[in-house]
N, C-alpha and C positions, 0 to 999 in steps of 0.2 A: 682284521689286518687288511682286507680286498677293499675297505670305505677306507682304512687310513690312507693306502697308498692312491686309492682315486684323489682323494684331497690333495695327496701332495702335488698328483701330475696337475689338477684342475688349478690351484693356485701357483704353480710353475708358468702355467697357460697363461693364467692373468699377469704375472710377471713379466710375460714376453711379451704380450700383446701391448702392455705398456711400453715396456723395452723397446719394443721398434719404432711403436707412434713417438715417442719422447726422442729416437735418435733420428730419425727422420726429420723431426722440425727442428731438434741444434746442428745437423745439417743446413738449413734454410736459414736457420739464424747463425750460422758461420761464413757462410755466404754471402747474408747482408750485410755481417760485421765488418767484414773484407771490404766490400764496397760504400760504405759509409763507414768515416774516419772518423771519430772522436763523439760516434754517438754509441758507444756499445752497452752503456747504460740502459739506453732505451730499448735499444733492439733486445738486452738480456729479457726485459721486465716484461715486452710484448712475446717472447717468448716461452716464459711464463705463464701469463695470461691464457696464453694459446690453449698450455698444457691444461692446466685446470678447466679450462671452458670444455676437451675434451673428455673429461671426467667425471660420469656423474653417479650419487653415491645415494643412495635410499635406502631405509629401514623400517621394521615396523614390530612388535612386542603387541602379543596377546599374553594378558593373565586375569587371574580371578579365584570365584571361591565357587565349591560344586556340592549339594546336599542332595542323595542319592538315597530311594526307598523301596529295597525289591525283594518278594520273597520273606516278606517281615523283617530285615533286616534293615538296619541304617547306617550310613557312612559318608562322608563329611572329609572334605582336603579341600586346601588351596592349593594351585597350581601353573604352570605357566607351560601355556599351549605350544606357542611357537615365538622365537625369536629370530628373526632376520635378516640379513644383511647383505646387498649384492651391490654391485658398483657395473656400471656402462662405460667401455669406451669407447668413445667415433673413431676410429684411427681415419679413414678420409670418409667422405659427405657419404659411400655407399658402402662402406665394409666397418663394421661395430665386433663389437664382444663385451660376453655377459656372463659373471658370476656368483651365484646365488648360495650362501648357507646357512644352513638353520642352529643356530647354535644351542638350542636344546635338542637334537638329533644329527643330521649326518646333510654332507653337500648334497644341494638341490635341483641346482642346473649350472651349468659350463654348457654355452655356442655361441657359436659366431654367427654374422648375420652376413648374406653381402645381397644389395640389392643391383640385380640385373639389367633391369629398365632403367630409363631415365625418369617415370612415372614410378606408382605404387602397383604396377601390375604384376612382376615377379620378383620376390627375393627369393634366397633360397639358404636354409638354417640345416646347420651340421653340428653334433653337439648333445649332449642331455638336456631334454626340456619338458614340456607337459605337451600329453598326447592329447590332440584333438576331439576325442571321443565326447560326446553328450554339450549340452548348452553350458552346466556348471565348470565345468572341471576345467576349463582354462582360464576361469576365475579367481582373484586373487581372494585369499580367505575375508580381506580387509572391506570386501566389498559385499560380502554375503548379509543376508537379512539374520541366520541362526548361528546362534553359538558354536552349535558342532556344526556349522560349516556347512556340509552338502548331506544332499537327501540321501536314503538309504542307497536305492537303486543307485544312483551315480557311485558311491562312494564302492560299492561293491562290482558295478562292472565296469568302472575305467580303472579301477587297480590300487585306490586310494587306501584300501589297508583290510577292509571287513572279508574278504575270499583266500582262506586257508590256500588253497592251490597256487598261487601269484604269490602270498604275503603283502607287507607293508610297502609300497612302493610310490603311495601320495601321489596318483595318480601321473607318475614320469617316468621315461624311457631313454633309451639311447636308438639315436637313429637319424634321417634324413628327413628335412621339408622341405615343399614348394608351394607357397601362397604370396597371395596379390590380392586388389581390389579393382573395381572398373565400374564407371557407369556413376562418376562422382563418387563414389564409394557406398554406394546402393549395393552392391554386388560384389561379395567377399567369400574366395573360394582357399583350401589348402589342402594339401596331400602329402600323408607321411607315410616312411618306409621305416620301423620300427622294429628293433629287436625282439619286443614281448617279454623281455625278461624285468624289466626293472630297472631301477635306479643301480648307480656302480656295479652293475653288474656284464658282464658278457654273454650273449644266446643262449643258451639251452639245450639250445636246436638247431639244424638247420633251415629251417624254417622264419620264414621275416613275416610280422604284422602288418597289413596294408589299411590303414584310415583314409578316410575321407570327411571332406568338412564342407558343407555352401550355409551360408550367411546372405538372406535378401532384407533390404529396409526397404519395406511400398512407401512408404509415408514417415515422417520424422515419430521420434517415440518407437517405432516399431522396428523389432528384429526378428524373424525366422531363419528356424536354424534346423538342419538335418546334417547327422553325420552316421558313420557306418564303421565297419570295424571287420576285417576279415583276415583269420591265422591261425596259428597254432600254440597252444601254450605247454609251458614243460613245467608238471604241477613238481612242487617243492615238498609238499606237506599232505597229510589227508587232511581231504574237505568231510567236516558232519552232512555237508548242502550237496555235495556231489559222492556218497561215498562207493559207487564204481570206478570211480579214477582214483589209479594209487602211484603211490610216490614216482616220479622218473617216469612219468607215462604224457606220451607226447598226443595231445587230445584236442578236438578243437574248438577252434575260441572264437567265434563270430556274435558281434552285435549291432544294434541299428538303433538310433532314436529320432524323433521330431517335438521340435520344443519352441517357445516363443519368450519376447521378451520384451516388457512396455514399459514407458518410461513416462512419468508424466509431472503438473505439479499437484493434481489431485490423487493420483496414487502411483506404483509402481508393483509390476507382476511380475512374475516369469514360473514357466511348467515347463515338460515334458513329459511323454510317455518312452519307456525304453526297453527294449527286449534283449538277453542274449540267450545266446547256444554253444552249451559247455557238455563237447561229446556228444549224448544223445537226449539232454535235461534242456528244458526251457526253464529261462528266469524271465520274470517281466512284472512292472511297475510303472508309476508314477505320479508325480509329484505338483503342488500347486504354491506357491510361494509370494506374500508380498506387503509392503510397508505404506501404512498411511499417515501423513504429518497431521499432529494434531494441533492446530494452531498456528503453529510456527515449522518450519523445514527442518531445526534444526531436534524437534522431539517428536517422534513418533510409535506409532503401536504398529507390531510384526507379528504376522502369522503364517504358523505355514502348517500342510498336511502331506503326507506322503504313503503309498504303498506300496508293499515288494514283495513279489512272491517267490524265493532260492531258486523252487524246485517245484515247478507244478507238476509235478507225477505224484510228490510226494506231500503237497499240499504245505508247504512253508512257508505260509505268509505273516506277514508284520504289518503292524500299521502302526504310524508316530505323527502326533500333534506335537503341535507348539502355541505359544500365543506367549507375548513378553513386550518389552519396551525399552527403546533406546534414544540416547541425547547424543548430538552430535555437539562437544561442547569448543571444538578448535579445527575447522578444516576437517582433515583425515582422521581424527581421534574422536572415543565415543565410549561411551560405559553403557553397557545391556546387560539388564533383566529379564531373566526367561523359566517357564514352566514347562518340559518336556515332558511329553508321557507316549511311553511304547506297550503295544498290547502283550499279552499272557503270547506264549508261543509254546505251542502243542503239537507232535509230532505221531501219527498212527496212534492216535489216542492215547501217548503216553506225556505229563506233562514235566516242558522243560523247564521253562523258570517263568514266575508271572510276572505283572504288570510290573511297568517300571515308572516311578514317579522320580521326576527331579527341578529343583529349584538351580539356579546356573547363571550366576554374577560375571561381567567382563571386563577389563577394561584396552581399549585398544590405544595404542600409541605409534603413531609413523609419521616418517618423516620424508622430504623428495630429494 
């Protein structure tokens, strides 16, 4: 019922935001109607034009097929990941709004944008969006080298879905930003002030999440990226990976990473190393990730390696390969081949579930 009725205020949102740009410019175009006689034709049609120039509408559809072997067991589905849809509009040159839903799940993001300066040095975003945390995670899935998307470590400490305590929240919150770029855009900085609770959801606590983000390029091809993460979270659920914090218990939540990102035409990379601190438990990992065209740009072989430890008190670590292949056969669309495997996972020598092998077909489709 708390996602149906965000939806309805977030697309009420989108309604107005249209609503005023659209009555604002048949203002301007009544205006010129008045002062030019016998061309209202024109003036309708450039009005028009206007409206749609400031609307702009993107999508994108993941699906495929998954053969899964863990535990001696096998199991086999087709599926479809995520479907898409969010629309932009400029209402003037500095003030936009954005909304995002996933139509096999629940609204994404709903904000506004208004930019401050007359350069790209400060806008500032009010709104539901993706929190700044880690190199991935403000990454769009369409651009990731793996099927599932992001590495362990990210996926479980920016809040993407794997940490019982948080739950599923694909890595978004509600809250405040400030970010800019300077120095030709060598130097890209952001700073959010986050609920910590999640997507359509309201705090927890009284307590706010403070992120941090800087972004340097020394040289073309290269990015460095450190961001941080300091608050409180109000667990939902018991965690297996924390289980001192119990339901309703306002605990805390601080993390830090540093990661890089190359981009070239002989290959493309991107890592990180990442820590947090849940309570009085250390998590920390990290990840190496990257695709090499084989011949042509548009076919390439992908790999990647990642590790995560939950809980070093308690010795929880994972580790997951990859190695698979993808064609880029239209622009933004692509079909990927991939073979995943994640280690046995043993806890005080008692075992939980072994090795997991999987084969994992895609196809992606989007549009601008």
């Amino acid at each position: 019922m708390r996602q149906r009725t965000f939806f309805v205020k977030a697309t009420l949102a989108v309604a107005l935001a249209i609503f005023s740009s659209t009555a604002a410019m048949g203002q301007q175009t009544e205006e010129q109607g008045s002062t030019t006689k016998g061309k209202f034709n024109i003036t309708e049609k450039n009005w028009f034009q206007e409206l749609s120039s400031r609307i702009k509408l993107h999508g994108y559809a993941q699906g495929g097929y998954s053969y899964i072997h863990q535990g001696g067991k096998d199991k086999n589905t087709f599926d479809i990941k995520r479907v898409l849809f969010w629309a932009e509009a400029q209402i003037t040159d500095r003030w936009s709004f954005l909304f995002m839903h996933d139509f096999s799940s629940v609204v994404q993001e709903f904000y506004t944008d208004f930019r401050i300066t007359r350069n790209k040095a400060l806008t500032v975003r009010l709104g539901q969006f993706k929190n700044g945390l880690s190199l991935e995670n403000p990454l769009s899935p369409t651009a990731m080298e793996a099927i599932d998307v992001y590495s362990e470590c990210v996926t479980y400490l920016t809040g993407c879905g794997s940490d019982p305590l948080l739950g599923v929240q694909y890595g978004r919150d509600l809250g405040l930003a400030l970010f800019g770029e300077t120095n030709n855009g060598k130097l890209r900085y952001e700073v959010q002030v986050m609920n910590g609770q999640g997507i359509n959801k309201k705090d927890g606590n009284n307590f706010k999440d403070f992120i941090g983000r800087l972004e340097y390029r020394p040289v073309k091809g290269l990015n460095l990226v450190a961001t941080g993460q300091v608050g409180r979270g109000h667990a939902i659920a018991k965690s297996f990976y924390m289980p001192k914090i119990q339901v309703g218990e306002d605990y805390r939540r601080n993390r830090w990473t540093v990661g890089f990102d190359y981009k070239s035409r002989l290959f493309n990379a991107h890592g990180e190393y990442l820590e947090g601190y849940d309570c009085c438990a250390v998590s920390r990992g990290g990840y190496l990730t990257g695709a090499v065209p084989l011949g042509t740009p548009k076919f390439e072989f992908v790999g990647s390696y990642d590790f995560f430890n939950f809980n070093t008190k308690l010795g929880m670590d994972q580790h997951k390969a990859i190695a698979g292949f993808q064609y880029w056969f239209y622009k933004k669309c692509r079909v990927q081949v991939q073979y995943v495997y994640k280690s046995a996972y043993v806890r005080d020598n008692q075992f939980i579930h072994g090795d997991n092998h999987a084969v994992m077909c895609q196809m992606q489709i989007r549009f601008n």
